[in-house]
N, C-alpha and C positions, 0 to 999 in steps of 0.2 A: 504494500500500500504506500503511497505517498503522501504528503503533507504539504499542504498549503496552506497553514494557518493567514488568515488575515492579520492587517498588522495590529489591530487591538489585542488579540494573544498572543503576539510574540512579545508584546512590552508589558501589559500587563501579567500573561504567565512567565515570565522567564526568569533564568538563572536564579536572582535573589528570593522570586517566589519558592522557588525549587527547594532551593537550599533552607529558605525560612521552614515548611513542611517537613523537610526529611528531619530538622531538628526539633520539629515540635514533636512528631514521630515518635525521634529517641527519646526524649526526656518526660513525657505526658501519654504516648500510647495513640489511640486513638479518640475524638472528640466524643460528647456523649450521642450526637445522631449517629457517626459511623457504628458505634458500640450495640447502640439499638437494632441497628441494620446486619449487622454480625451475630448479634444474639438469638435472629427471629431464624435465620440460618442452621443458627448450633443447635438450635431447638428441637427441625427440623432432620437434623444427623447429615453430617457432611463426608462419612467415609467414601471416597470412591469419586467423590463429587468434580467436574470442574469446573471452572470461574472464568466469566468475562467478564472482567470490569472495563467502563467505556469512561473515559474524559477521569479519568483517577488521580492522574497528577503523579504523584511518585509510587502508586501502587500501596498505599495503606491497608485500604480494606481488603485487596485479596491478601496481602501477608497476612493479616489477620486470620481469614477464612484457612489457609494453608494450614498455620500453625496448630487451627483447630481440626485438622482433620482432613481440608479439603488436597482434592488428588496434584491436580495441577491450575495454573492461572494463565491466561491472557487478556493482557493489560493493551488497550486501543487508546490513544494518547493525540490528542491533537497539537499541541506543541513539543517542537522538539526540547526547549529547555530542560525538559525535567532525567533525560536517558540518565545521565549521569547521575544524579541524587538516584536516579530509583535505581540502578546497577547497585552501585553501592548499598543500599539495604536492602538487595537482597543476597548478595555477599554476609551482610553482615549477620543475616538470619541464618546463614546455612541453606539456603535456598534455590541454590544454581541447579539448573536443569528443567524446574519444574515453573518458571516461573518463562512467557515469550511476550516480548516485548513490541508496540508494531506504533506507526504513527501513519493518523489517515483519519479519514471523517466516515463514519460506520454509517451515515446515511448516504453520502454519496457512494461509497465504495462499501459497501457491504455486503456484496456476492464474496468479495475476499474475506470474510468473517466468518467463522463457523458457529455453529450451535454449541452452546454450553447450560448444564445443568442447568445452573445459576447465574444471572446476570444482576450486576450491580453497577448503579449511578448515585455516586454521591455529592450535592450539589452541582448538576451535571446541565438539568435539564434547564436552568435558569439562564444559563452561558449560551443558550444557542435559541435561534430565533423562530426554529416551527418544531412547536412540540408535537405535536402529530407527528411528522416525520421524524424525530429522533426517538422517541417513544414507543413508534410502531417498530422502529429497526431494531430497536435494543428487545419490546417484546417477543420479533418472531424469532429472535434469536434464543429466546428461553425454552428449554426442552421442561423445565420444572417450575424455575422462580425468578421474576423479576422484580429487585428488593431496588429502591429507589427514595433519596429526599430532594426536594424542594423545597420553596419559602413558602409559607401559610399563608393565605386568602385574608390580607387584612391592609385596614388602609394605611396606617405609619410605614409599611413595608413599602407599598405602593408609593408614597410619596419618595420613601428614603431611596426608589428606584429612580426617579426623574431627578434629582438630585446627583444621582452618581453617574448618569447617561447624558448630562447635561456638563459634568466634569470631564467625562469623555470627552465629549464634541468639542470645547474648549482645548483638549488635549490632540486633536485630533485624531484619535483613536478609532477605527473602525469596530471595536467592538459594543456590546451594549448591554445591561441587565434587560432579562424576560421574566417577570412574573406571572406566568404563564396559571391559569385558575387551576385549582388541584382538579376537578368534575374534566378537565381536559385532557389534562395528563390523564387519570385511569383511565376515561374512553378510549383511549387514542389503546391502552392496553389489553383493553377489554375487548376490540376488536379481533385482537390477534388470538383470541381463545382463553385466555387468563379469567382468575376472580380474585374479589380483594380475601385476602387470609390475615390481615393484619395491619394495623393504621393506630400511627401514634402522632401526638398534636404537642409541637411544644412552643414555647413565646416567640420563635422565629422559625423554625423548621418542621416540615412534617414528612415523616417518616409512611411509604406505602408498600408492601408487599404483599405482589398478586401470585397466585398459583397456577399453573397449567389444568386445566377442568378434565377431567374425568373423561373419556370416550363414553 
């Protein structure tokens, strides 16, 4: 796959963000939405299991899923800034071999993406501009569970969105915050055959994990 981040993620993700993450990483773990979203997982029983996670950044949460059980991870990554932080933790886990790394946009190119167990977005869906299409690629790619957070449906968020898009454009940043309605995002999952199994609400993010239905 190839990468063509626009330029508001090469400046806003890179190196220093990188670096920032892979040290919050070591020293705190992971945040308490990732933790939720890894929890509803272990829950579930992760032997044997594997992981895409999409827009991850240095690969937290699949090192997290690994360490709990799960088989192997690929990490799909739209900036290239972060290879190097995430090499390095997964070096520093013990974790070579099992962990492939790829940079590419899973909606445009996502014939090159494979199905995995579990698929996971963590603050993923906010950074990119048609949830529908990101949501639907990440769900038909779930053979099991599609565990995903987003911002919560509320108005301080909303404003604190045009505020920060408005510091963009100033910046001249082609990127942008989407606060995209939660009733969006599930549809956009519920299409592809999924249901919700699990939904957590907290003062800024909400945590959704849908299941693959039944034949």
């Amino acid at each position: 796959m190839s990468c063509c981040a626009p330029k508001g993620y090469r400046e806003l993700f890179g190196e220093r963000a990188a670096r920032r993450d892979a040290g919050s990483y070591r020293r705190k773990g992971l945040d308490e939405t990732g933790e939720r979203m890894v929890d509803f997982l272990r829950g579930r029983g992760l032997e044997g299991v594997t992981v895409l996670e999409i827009g991850g950044g240095v690969g937290a949460v699949s090192l997290e899923l690994l360490k709990a059980g799960a088989d192997r991870a690929l990490e799909v990554e739209l900036s290239p800034s972060y290879e190097r932080a995430a090499e390095e933790l997964v070096r520093e886990a013990g974790l070579e071999g099992r962990v492939e790394r790829r940079l590419g946009d899973v909606v445009v190119e996502g014939g090159a993406v494979p199905p995995a167990d579990a698929v996971v977005m963590h603050r993923v869906v906010c950074c990119y501009p048609d949830a529908d299409a990101l949501v639907g690629a990440a769900a038909g790619r779930a053979r099991r569970y599609l565990v995903l957070s987003f911002p919560r449906e509320r108005r301080l968020i909303r404003l604190g969105g045009r505020v920060l898009n408005f510091w963009f454009r100033l910046r001249r940043w082609d990127f942008r915050f989407y606060p995209h309605p939660p009733a969006t995002i599930l549809a956009a999952a519920e299409r592809q055959g999924l249901r919700p199994a699990f939904e957590h609400t907290g003062s800024i993010w909400q945590v959704a994990a849908l299941e693959r239905a039944s034949p």
